[in-house]
C-alpha positions as CSV (number, residue, x, y, z in Angstrom):
1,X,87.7,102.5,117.0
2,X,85.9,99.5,115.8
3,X,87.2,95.8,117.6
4,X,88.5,93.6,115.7
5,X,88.6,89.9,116.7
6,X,91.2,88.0,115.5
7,X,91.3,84.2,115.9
8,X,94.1,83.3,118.6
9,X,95.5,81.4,115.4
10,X,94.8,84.8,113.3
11,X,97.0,86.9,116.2
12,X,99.7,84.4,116.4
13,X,100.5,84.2,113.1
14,X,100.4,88.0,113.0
15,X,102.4,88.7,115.7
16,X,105.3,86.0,113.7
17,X,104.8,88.0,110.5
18,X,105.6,91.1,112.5
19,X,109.2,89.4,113.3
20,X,109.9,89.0,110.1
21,X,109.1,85.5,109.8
22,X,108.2,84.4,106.6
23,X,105.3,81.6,106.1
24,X,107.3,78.5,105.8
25,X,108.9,79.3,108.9
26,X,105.7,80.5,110.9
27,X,104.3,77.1,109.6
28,X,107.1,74.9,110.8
29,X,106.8,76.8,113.9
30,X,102.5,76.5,114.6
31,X,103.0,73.4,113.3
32,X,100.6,73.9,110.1
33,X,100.4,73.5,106.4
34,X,102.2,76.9,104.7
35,X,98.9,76.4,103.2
36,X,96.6,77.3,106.3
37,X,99.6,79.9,107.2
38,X,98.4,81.4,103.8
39,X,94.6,81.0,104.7
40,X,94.5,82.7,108.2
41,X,96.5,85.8,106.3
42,X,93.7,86.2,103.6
43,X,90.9,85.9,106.2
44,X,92.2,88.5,108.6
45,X,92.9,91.1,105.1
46,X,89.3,90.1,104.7
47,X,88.3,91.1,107.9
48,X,90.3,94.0,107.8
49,X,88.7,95.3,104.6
50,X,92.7,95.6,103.4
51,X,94.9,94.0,100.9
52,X,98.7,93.2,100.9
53,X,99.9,91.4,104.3
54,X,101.9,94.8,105.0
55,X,98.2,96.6,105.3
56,X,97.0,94.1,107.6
57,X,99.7,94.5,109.9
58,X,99.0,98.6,110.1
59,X,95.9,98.3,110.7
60,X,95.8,95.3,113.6
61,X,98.6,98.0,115.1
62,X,96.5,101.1,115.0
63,X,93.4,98.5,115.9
64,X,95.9,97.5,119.2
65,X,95.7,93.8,118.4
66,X,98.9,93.3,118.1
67,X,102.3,95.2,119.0
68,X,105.6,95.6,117.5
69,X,107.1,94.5,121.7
C-alpha cells in the first residue's frame, strides 16, 4: 500500500466531506475561503491520481487516512 500524506488541512477537510458537509459549511467551519475549501480538494484528487471528490474519499479510506467513525 503506498502512504499517502495528506496535509492536516487536506485530512480535515476530508474527514468534513465524509459527514456530509458541503464546502460552504466546511469553510465557515475551518474558517477559510470556500475558495481554499475548493483548492485543498483538487490537490488531494491530484495526489490521489483520482477525479470526482467521491473517488478521493475511497481511496483515502482504502489508503487508512481517514475513517468513516
Amino acid at each position: 500500500m503506498k502512504k499517502m500524506l495528506l496535509t492536516k488541512r487536506e485530512q480535515e477537510i476530508f474527514e468534513l466531506l465524509v459527514l456530509n458537509k458541503s464546502t460552504k459549511e466546511i469553510a465557515e467551519q475551518l474558517n477559510i475561503s470556500q475558495k481554499t475549501v475548493r483548492n485543498h480538494i483538487s490537490n488531494t484528487m491530484q495526489k490521489l491520481g483520482v477525479k470526482g471528490r467521491c473517488n478521493a474519499i475511497i481511496e483515502l479510506l482504502k489508503l487508512g487516512a481517514i475513517s468513516l467513525d
